[in-house]
C-alpha positions as CSV (number, residue, x, y, z in Angstrom):
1,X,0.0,0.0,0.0
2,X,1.3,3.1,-0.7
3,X,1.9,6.6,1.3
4,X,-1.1,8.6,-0.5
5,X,-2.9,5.3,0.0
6,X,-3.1,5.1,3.8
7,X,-3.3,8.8,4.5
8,X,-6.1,9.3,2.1
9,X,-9.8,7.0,3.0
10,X,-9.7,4.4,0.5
11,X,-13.1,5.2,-1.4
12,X,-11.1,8.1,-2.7
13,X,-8.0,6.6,-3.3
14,X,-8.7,3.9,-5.1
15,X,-10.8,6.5,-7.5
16,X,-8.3,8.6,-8.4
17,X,-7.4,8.0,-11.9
18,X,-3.4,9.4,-12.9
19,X,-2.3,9.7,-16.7
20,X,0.1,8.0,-17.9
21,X,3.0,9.9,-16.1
22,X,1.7,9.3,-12.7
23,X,-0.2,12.7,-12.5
24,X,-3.7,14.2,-11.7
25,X,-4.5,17.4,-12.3
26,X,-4.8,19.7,-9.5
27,X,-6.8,22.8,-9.6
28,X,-5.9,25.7,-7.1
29,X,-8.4,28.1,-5.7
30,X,-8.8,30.9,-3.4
31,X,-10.9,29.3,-0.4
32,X,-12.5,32.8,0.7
33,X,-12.7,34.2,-3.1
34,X,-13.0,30.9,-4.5
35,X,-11.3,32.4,-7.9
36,X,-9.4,30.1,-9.7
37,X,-5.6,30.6,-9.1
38,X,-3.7,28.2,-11.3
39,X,-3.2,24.3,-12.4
40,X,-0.3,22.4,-11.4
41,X,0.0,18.6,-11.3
42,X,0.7,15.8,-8.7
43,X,1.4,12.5,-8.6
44,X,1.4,10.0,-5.2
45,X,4.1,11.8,-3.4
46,X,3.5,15.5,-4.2
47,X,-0.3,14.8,-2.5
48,X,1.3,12.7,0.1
49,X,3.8,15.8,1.1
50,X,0.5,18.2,0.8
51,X,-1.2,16.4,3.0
52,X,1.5,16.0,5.3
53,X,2.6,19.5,5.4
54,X,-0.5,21.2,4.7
55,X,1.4,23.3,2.0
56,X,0.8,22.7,-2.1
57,X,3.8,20.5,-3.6
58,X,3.7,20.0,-7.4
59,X,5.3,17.7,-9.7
60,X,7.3,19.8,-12.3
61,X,6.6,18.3,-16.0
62,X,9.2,20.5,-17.3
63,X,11.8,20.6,-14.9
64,X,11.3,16.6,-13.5
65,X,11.1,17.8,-9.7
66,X,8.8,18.3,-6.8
67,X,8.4,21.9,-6.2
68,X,6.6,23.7,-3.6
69,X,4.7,26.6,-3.8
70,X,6.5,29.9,-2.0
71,X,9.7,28.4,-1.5
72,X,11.5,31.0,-3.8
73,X,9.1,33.6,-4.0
74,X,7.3,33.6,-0.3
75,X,4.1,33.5,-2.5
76,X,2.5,30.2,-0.2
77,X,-0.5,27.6,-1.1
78,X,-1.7,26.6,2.8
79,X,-3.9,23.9,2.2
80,X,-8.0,24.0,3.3
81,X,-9.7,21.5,1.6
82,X,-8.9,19.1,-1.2
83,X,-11.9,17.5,-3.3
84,X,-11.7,14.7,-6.3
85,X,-13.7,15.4,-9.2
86,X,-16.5,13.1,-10.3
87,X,-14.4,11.3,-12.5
88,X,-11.5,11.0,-10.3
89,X,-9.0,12.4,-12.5
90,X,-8.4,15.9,-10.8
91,X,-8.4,17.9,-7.5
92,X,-9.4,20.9,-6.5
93,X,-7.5,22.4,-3.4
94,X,-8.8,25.3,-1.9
95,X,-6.2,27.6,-0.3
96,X,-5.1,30.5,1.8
97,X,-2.9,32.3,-1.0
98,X,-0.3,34.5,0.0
99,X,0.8,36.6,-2.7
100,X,0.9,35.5,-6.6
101,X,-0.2,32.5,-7.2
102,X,0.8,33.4,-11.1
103,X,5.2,32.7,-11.9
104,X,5.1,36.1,-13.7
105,X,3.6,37.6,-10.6
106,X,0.1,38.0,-11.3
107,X,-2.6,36.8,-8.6
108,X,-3.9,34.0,-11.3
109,X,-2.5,32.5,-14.3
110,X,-5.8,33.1,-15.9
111,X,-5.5,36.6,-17.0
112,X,-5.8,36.1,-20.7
113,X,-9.9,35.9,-22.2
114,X,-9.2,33.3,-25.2
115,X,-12.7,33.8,-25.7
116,X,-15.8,35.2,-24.6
């Protein structure tokens, strides 16, 4: 049994569905806003050390490595709530954001209208 396995209850464990890499998207929002900050991804151990810690780690696609939020730039995830989606292959954290949530320094990463 895995870490993620016996920290999370099993009914939502064994739902969660990961891509081929390993990873489930994970959506971040503010919990008193509830605007939608970013989308990072996870696999087993990045929930396992969000769980643990109660801060958001994220597996890095491009760079191969865990990263967590605020380490470099102070800007913090502190975890509230995590939810599975319906079809178990994403989360949705709620947080306490402190500062950007955005790498180019922006509260959200969704600051361009593709369409409307």
């Amino acid at each position: 049994m895995s870490p993620v396995t016996d920290r999370l209850d099993p009914r939502i464990a064994d739902r969660l569905k990961r891509d081929s890499a390993g990873l489930v998207a994970a959506i971040i929002q503010d919990h008193e806003t509830r605007e939608v900050l970013m989308l990072g991804w996870m696999d087993d151990e990045a929930l396992r050390r969000t769980l643990e810690e109660g801060r958001v780690t994220y597996w890095s696609r491009s760079r191969g490595e865990y990263w967590r939020k605020g380490d470099t730039s102070g800007h913090t995830q502190h975890v509230r709530s995590i939810s599975l989606d319906c079809d178990g292959d994403a989360l949705l954290l709620t947080v306490d954001q402190v500062g950007a949530a955005c790498h180019n320094g922006t509260r959200t990463c969704f600051t361009e209208i593709a369409a409307s």
